[in-house]
C-alpha positions as CSV (number, residue, x, y, z in Angstrom):
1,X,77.9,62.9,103.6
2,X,80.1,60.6,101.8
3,X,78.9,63.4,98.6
4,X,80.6,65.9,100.3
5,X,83.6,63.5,101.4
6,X,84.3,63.1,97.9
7,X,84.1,66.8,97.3
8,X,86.8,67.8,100.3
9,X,89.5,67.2,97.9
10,X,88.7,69.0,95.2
11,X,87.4,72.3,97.9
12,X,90.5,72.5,99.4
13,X,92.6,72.4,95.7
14,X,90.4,75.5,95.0
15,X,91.1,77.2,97.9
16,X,94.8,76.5,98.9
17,X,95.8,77.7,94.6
18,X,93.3,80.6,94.2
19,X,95.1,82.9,96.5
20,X,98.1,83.5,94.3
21,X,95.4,84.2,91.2
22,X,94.0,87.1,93.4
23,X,96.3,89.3,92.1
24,X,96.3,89.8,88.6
25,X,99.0,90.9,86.5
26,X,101.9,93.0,87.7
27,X,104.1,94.7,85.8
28,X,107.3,97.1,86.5
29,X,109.7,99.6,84.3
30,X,112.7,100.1,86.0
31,X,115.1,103.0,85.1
32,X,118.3,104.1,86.6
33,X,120.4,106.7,85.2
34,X,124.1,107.1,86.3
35,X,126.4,108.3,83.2
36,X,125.3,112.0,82.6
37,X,127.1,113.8,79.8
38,X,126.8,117.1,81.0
39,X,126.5,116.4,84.7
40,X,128.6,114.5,87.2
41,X,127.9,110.9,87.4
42,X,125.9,109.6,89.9
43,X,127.6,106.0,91.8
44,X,124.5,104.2,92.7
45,X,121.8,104.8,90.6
46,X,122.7,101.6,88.2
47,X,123.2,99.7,91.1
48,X,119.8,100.2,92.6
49,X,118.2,99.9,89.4
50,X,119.7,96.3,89.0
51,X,118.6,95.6,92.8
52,X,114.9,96.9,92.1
53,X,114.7,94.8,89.0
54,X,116.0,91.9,90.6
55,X,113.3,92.2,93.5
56,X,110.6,92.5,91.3
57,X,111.0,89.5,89.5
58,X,112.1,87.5,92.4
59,X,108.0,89.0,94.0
60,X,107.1,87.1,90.9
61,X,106.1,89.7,88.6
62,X,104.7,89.4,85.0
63,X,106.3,92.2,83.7
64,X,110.3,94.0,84.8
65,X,111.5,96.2,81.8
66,X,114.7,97.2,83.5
67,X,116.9,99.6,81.4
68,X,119.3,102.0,82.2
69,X,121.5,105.5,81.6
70,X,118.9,106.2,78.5
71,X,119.1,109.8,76.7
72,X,115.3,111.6,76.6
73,X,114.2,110.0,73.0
74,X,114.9,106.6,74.6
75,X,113.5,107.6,77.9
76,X,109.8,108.1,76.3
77,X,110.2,105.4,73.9
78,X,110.6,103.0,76.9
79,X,107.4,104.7,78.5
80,X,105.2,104.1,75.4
81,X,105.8,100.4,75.1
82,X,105.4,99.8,78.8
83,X,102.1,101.6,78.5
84,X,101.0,99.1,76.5
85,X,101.5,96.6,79.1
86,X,99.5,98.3,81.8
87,X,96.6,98.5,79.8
88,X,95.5,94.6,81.0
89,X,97.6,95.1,84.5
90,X,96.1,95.5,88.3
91,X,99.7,96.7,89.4
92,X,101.9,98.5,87.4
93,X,105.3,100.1,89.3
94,X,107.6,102.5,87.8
95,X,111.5,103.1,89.5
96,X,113.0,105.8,88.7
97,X,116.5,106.4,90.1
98,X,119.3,109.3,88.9
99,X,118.9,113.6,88.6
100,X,115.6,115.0,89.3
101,X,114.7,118.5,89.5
102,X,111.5,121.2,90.5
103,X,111.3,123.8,88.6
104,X,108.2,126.1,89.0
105,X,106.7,123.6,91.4
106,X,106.5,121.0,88.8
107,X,108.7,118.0,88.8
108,X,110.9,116.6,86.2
109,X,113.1,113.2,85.5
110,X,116.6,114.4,84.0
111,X,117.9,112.0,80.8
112,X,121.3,111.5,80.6
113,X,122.0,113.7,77.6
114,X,120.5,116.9,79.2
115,X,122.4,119.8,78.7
116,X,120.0,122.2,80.6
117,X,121.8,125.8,79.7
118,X,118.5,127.2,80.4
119,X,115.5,127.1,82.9
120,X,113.1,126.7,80.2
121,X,115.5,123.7,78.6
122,X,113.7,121.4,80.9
123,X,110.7,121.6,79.6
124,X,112.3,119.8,76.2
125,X,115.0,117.7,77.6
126,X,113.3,116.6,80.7
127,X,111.0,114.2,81.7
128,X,107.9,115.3,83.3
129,X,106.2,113.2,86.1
130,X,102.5,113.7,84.4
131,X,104.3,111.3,81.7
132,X,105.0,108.8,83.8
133,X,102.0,108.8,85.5
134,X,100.1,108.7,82.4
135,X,102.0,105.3,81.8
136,X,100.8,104.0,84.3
137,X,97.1,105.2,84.3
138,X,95.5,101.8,82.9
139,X,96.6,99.7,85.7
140,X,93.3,98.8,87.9
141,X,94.6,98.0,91.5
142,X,97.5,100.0,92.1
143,X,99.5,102.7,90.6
144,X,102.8,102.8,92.3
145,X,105.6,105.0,91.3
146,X,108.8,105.6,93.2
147,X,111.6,108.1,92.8
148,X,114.8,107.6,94.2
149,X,115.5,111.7,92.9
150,X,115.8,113.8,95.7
151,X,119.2,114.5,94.7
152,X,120.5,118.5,94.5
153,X,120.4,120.1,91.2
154,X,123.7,119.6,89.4
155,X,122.9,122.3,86.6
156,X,121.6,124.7,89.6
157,X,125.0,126.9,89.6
158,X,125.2,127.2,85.9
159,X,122.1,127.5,84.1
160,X,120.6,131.1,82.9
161,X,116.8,132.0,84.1
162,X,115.2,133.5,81.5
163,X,112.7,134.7,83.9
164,X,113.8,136.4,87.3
165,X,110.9,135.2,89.2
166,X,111.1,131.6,88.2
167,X,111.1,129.0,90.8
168,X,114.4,126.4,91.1
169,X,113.6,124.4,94.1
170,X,115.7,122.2,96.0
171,X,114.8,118.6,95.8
172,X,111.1,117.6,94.6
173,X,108.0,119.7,94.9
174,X,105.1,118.1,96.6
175,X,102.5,116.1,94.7
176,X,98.9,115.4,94.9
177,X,98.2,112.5,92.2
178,X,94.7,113.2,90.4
179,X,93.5,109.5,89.5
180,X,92.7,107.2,92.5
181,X,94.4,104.1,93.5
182,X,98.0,106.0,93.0
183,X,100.3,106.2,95.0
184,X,104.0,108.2,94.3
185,X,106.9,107.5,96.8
186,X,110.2,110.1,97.3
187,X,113.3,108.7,98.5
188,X,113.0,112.2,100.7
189,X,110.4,114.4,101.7
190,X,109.2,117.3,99.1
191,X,112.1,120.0,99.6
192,X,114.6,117.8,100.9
193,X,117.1,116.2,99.3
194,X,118.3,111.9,99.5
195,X,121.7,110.8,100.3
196,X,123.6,108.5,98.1
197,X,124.9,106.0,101.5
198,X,128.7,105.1,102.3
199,X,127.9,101.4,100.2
200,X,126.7,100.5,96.7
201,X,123.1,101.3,97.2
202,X,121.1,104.3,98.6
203,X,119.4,103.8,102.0
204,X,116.3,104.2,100.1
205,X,116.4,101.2,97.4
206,X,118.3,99.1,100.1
207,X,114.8,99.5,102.8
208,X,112.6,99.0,99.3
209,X,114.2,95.9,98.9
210,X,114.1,94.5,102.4
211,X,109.9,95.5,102.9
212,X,108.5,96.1,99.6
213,X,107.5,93.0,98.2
214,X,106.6,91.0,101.9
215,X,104.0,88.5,101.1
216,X,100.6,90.3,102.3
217,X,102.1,93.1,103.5
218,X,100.1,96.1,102.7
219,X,102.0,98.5,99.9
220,X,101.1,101.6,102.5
221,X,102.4,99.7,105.5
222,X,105.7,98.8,103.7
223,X,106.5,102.1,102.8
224,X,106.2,103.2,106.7
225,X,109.1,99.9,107.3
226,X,111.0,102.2,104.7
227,X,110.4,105.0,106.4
228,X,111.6,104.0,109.7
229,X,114.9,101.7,108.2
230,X,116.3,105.0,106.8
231,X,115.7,107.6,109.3
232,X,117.6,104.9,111.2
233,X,120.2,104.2,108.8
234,X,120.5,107.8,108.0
235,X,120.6,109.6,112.1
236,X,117.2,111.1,110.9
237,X,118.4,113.2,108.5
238,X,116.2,111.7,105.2
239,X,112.8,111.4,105.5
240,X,111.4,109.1,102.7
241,X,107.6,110.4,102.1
242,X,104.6,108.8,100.0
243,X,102.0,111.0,98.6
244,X,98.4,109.8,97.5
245,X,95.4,107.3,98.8
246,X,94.2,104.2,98.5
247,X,90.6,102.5,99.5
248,X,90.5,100.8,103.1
249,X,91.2,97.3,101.4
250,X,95.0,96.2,101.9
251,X,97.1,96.2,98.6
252,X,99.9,94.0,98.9
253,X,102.6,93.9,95.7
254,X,103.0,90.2,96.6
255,X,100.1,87.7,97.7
256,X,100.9,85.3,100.5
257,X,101.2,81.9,98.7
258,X,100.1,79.6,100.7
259,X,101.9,75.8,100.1
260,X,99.1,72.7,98.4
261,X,97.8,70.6,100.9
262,X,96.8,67.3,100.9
263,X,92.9,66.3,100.9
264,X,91.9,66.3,104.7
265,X,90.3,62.9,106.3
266,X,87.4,63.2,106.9
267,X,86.1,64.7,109.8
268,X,83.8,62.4,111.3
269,X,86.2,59.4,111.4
270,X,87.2,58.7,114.9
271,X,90.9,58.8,113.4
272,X,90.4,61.7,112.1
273,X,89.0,63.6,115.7
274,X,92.7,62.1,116.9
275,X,94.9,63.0,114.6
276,X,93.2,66.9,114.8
277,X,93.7,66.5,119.0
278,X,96.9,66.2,118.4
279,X,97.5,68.7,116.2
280,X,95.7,71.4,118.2
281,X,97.8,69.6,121.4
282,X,101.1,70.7,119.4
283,X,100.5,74.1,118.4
284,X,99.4,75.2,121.8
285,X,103.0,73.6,122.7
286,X,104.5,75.8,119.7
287,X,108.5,74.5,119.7
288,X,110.2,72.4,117.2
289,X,110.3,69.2,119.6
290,X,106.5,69.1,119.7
291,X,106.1,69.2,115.7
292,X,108.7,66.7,115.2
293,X,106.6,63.9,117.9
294,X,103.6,65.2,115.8
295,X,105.1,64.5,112.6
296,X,106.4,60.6,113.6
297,X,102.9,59.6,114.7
298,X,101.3,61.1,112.0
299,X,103.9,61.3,108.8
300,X,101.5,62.0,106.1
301,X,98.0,63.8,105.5
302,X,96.6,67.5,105.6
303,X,97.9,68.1,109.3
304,X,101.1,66.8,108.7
305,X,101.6,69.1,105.7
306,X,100.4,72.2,108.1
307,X,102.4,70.5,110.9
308,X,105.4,70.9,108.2
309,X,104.9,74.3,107.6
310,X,105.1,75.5,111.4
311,X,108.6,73.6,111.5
312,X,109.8,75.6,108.8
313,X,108.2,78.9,110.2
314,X,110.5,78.4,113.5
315,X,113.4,77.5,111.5
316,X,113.0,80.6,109.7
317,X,112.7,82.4,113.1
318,X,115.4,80.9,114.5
319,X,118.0,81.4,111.3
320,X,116.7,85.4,111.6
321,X,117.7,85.3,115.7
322,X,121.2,83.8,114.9
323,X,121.8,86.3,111.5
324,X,120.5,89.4,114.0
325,X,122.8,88.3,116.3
326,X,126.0,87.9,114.0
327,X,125.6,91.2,112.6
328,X,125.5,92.8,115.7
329,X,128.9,91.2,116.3
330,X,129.9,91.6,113.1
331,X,128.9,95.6,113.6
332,X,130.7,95.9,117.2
333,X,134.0,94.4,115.5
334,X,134.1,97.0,113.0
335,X,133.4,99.8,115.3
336,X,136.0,98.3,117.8
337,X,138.4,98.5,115.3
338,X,137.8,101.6,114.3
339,X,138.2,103.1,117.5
340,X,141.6,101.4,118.0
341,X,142.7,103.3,114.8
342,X,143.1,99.4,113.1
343,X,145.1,99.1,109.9
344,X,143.2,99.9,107.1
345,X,143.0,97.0,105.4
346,X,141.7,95.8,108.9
347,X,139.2,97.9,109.0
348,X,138.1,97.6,105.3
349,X,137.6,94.1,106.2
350,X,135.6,94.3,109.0
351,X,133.4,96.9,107.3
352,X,133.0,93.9,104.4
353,X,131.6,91.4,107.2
354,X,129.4,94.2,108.6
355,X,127.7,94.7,105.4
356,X,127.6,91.2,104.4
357,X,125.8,89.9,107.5
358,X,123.3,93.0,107.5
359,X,122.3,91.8,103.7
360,X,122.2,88.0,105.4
361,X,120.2,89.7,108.3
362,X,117.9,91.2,106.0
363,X,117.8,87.9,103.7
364,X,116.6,86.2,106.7
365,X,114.2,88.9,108.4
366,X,112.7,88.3,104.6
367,X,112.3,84.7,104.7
368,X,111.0,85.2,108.1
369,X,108.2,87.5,107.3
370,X,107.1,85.4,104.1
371,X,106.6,81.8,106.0
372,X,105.0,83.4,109.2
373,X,102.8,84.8,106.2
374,X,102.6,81.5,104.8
375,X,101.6,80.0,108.4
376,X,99.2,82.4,109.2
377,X,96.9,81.8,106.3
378,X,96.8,78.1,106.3
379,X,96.0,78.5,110.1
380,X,93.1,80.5,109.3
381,X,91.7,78.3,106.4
382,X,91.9,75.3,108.3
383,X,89.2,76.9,111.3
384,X,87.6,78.2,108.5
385,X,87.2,74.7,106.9
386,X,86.4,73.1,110.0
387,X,83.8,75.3,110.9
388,X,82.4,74.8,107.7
389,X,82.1,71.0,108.2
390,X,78.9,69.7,109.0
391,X,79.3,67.9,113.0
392,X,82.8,69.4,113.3
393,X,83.8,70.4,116.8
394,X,85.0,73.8,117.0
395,X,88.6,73.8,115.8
396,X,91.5,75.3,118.2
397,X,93.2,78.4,117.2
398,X,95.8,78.6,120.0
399,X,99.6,79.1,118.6
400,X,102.6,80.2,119.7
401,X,103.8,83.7,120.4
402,X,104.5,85.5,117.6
403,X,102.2,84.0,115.0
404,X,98.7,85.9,114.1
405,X,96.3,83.6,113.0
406,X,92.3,82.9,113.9
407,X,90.3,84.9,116.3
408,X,89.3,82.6,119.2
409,X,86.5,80.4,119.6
410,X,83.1,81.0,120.5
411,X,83.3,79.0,123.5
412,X,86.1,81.0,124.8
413,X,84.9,82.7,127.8
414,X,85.0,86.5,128.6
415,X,87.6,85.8,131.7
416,X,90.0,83.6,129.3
417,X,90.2,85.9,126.8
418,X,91.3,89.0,129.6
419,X,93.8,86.2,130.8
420,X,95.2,85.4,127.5
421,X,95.5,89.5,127.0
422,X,97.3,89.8,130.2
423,X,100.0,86.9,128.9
424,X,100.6,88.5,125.9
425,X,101.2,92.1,127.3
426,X,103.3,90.7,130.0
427,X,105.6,88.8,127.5
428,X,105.9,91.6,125.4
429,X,107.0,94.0,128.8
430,X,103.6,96.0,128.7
431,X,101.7,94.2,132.0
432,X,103.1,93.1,135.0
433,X,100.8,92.0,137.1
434,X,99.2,88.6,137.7
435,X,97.2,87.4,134.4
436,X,93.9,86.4,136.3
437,X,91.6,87.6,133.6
438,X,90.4,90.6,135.8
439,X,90.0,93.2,132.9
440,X,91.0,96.2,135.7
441,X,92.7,99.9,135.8
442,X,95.6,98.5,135.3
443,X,95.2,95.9,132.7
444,X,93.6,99.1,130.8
445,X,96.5,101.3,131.4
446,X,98.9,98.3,129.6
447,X,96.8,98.0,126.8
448,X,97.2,102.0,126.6
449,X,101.3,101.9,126.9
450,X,100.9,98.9,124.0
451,X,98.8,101.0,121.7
452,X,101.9,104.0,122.3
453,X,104.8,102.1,121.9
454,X,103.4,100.0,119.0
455,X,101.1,102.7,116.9
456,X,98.2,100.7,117.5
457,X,94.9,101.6,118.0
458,X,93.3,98.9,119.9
459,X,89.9,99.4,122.0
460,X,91.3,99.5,125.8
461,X,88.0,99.2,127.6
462,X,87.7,95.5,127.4
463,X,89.9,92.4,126.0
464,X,89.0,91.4,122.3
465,X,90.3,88.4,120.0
466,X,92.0,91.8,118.3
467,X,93.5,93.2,120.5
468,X,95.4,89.6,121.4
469,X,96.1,88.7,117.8
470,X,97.7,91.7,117.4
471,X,99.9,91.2,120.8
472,X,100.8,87.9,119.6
473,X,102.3,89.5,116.4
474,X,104.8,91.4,118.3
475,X,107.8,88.8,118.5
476,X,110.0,90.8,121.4
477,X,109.6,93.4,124.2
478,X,107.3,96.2,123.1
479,X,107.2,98.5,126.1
480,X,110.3,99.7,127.8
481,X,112.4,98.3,130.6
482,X,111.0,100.8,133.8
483,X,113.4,100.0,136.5
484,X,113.7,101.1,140.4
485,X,115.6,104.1,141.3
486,X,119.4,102.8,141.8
487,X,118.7,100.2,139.2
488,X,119.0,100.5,135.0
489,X,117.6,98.5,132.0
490,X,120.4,96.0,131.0
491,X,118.2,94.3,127.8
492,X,115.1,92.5,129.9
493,X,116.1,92.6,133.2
494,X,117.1,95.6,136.0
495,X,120.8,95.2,136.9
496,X,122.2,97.3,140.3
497,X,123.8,101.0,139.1
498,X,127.2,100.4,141.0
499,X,129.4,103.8,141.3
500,X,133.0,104.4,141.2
501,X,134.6,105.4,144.4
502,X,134.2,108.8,145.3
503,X,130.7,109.2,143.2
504,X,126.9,108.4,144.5
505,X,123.8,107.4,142.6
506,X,122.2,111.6,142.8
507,X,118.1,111.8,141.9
508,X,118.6,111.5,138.6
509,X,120.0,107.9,138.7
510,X,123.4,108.9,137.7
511,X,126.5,108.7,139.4
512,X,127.7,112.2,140.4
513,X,131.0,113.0,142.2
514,X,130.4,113.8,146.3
515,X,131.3,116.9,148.0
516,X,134.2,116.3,150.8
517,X,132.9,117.5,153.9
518,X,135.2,120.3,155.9
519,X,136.5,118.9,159.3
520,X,134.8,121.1,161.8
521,X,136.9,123.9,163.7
522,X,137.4,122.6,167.3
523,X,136.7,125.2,169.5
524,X,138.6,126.3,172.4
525,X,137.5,124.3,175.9
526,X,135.6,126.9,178.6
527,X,135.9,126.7,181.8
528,X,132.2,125.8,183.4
529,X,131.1,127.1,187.0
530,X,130.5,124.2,189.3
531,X,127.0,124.8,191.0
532,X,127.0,121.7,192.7
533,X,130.0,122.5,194.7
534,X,129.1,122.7,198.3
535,X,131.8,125.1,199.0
536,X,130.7,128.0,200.8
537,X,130.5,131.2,198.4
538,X,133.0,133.0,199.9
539,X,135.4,130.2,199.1
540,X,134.6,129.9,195.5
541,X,135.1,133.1,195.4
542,X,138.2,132.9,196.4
543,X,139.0,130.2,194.6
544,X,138.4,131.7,191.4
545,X,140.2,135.0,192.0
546,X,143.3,136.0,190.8
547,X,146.7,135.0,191.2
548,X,147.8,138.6,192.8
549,X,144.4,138.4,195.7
550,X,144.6,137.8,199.1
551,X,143.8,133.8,200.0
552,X,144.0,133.4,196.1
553,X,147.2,130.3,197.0
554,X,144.8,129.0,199.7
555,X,142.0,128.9,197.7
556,X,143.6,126.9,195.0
557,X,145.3,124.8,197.6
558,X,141.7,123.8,198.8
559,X,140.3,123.0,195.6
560,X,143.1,120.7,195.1
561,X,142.5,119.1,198.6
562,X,138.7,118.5,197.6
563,X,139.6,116.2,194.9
564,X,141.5,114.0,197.2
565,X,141.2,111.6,200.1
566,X,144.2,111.9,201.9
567,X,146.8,115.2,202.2
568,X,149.6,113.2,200.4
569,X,150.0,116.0,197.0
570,X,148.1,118.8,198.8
571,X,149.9,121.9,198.6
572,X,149.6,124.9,201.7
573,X,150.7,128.4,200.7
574,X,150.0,131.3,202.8
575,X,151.0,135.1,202.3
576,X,154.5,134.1,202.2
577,X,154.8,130.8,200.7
578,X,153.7,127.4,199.4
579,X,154.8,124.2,200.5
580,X,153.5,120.4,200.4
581,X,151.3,119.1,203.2
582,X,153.5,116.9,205.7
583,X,152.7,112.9,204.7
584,X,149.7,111.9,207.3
585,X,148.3,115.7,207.7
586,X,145.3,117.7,205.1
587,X,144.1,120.6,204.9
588,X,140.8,122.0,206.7
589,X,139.4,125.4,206.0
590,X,139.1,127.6,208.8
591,X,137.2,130.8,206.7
592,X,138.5,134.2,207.0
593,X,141.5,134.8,204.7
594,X,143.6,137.5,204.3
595,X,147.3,139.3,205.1
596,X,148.3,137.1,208.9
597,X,144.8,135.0,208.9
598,X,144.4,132.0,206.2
599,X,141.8,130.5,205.0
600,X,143.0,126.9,205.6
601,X,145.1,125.1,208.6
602,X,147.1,121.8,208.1
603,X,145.7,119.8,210.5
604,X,148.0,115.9,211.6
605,X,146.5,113.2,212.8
């Protein structure tokens, strides 16, 4: 035991500095051309060229040969020597930025000094992509070149076809590289053509610089963050498109370099045990507070140099939250401003700031990337070394959201793992039920809506240590906000639809103006037959006659003496006349009616 004490030192110096010796040499040839003689000049393409170069070395390559606005003699001169520095390479990467042009579905990489009077021309004063990718042929790993070309043909109007039937095609023609490991990137897709961007770079080399390099990140898997960032940048209208293969192993340009540790206690001293409880005790907590107790009981050491390295991973976190959030405001100022018609200068200005803090955004999202990367692998060599350790106890691999790191331990049980699953899709917006490790219907149908709005293909039938590491790596809200009818998405939460007046919420969960119901037509009163009366029918008859028939005044004199008590307001008429009923007297009906015999007699009391 104390053999292999001794030796713990000396194991973990070997395996905290091999990774970074992993990957071999790398080397890069960086051209940009911008001053054409016989062509308009191009803006960007020395810009980029200086930004590429400037990546590359900063990924830590052996080799950047960065030249620029060459004529065709210097162009393949420049190839020749770099070949010789991919003979002993793993990685070799060739930029290309300025004219390019398809002619006969063959591509070609226009010098600056190319007159091009003629189709056939090309063939002389161009550069054909079989050249460069001889060039770079010796390199073992990876053969990477990328062309920021897609531009339209500037000699397309003028030059002579000497053959009718010869091809000019817009753009680049589609490629199918013939060694392996080779890999060729177009700033747009075959038959398309790039755009140039309102700033000093093109979307293209701006998204190259941002993903390209990322510590581990695999060279296929970066080109699709490209992808994405200038469809974005560009309202879909570019397409960036990679064409080749590569073997199932990642390829990352840059290794994740993971920082020297010190030589860890040893694991069977009782001290030892504690200090490695406490660590496992903070990264389930995961915040800065919890690292920074850590760190003042246990200042120095192995943990405390991982313990370090978790601090700086949230600091980098947090500095990306607060640069995503300034340019954001930075980008709402300038648009405000432009839609108040701002002075110029005003406007130029806040255009300025908006730039600047998307480059600090990016800066950051960088940094970010590279210490989670950083994190992640010293996470999984310390499990690793622990396991490895005669007597160890199984070493914890919990952490905080957001980091992927060791699968779980063995003694993790079946229900735990759902449970842990059902956390991690309900941070991320995809679960929203209770997490009671019940692997159901519905916890398969949120793995499902994951897998869509992530591109993942995870296994949905049961809960596996995959499926939560790669849950954990998702840092925000993955599936959308579904809210209620009457409700809508305001960022994470459901806020109530409220509608002007005048408008309702309709089916479709918008506010649509409502129809002003017509007043209804009142319709003129009829006159409805009494049935309960218990007039005799005669009367009623009479009663309802008209004015001009005989006992017609009687009649209507009685039905006004129905409605009363007394005879005060009663009114007699007879063939000749009406008159009021004398005060104390009513009127009784006698029947008959007629000319000299009415209907009704005034009767006194």
């Amino acid at each position: 035991m104390r053999s292999l004490l001794g030796l713990c030192p000396l194991f973990l110096a070997l395996l905290f500095g091999a990774a970074p010796a992993l990957a071999g040499k790398r080397v890069a040839l960086v051209l940009a051309n911008s001053s054409y003689q016989y062509a308009p000049s191009l803006a960007n393409p020395v810009n980029d060229g200086a930004v590429m170069a400037k990546t590359l070395k900063d990924a830590g390559f052996e080799v950047v040969e960065s030249r620029h606005d060459l004529s065709a003699l210097e162009t393949r001169r420049v190839l020749r020597d770099f070949a010789d520095a991919t003979r002993d390479a793993d990685i070799a990467v060739v930029y290309y930025a300025g004219h390019g042009i398809e002619v006969e579905g063959s591509n070609y990489l226009i010098p600056v000094d190319a007159k091009l009077e003629r189709d056939t021309d090309v063939y002389d004063q161009g550069l054909s992509l079989d050249r460069v990718l001889v060039t770079v042929k010796p390199a073992r790993q990876l053969r990477l070149v990328i062309l920021d070309a897609c531009r339209d043909n500037p000699f397309g109007k003028t030059m002579k076809r000497t053959v009718v039937s010869r091809g000019i095609g817009r753009g680049l023609a589609q490629v199918e590289p013939n060694s392996p490991n080779t890999l060729i990137a177009y700033s747009a897709k075959a038959g398309f053509t790039a755009q140039d961007g309102d700033g000093a770079n093109s979307p293209f080399t701006v998204a190259l610089s941002k993903h390209l390099t990322t510590p581990g990140l695999d060279v296929r898997r970066a080109f699709g963050f490209v992808r994405d960032d200038v469809l974005k940048s560009t309202g879909n209208k570019q397409e960036p498109f990679v064409y080749g293969s590569l073997g199932g192993e990642d390829v990352p340009l840059v290794p994740v370099k993971v920082v020297g540790a010190a030589p860890v206690a040893p694991m069977a001293s009782p001290q030892a045990a504690d200090i490695r409880r406490d660590y496992e005790l903070a990264l389930q907590v995961g915040n800065r507070p919890a690292w920074e107790a850590f760190l003042a009981q246990h200042p120095d050491g192995f943990y405390a140099n991982l313990a370090k390295l978790q601090v700086e991973k949230i600091g980098a976190e947090q500095a990306h939250a607060a640069a995503t959030e300034k340019a954001k405001q930075a980008e709402a100022e300038r648009d405000r401003l432009a839609a108040l018609g701002a002075q110029k200068d005003a406007q130029a200005k806040a255009a300025a700031d908006a730039k600047a803090a998307e480059q600090a955004q990016f800066a950051a999202q960088k940094a970010k990337e590279q210490v989670q990367q950083q994190t992640a692998a010293a996470e999984q060599q310390r499990v690793d070394l622990a396991a490895a350790a005669p007597g160890a106890a199984p070493a914890s691999t919990a952490s905080p959201a957001g980091t992927s790191v060791a699968s779980l331990t063995p003694t993790t049980t079946p229900v735990d793992l759902s449970r842990l699953v059902q956390t991690e899709l309900g941070r991320v917006g995809c679960f929203s039920g209770q997490a009671d490790g019940n692997w159901n219907t519905t916890s398969r149908r949120s793995l499902s809506q994951f897998n869509r709005y992530a591109g993942t293909k995870l296994d949905v039938k049961v809960a596996s240590t995959d499926a939560l590491d790669t849950v954990k790596s998702k840092p925000s809200r993955v599936c959308p906000l579904v809210c209620e009818h009457g409700f809508k998405a305001d960022g994470d939460t459901c806020t109530k639809i409220v509608c002007r007046e005048g408008y309702a919420i309709n089916d479709d969960n918008a506010c649509e103006k409502q129809r002003v119901a017509k007043p209804a037509t009142a319709k003129p009163a009829t006159a409805k037959r009494d049935d309960g009366d218990e007039r005799p029918t005669r009367q009623r008859r009479q009663a309802g006659g008209a004015a001009g028939g005989y006992g017609a005044a009687a009649g209507i004199a009685a039905a006004a003496g129905a409605g009363r008590a007394s005879g005060g307001g009663q009114i007699f008429c007879n063939g000749g006349s009406c008159r009021p009923v004398n005060r104390g007297c009513h009127l009784e009906y006698r029947g008959g009616g007629g000319p000299g015999n009415d209907a009704n007699a005034e009767v006194c009391n």
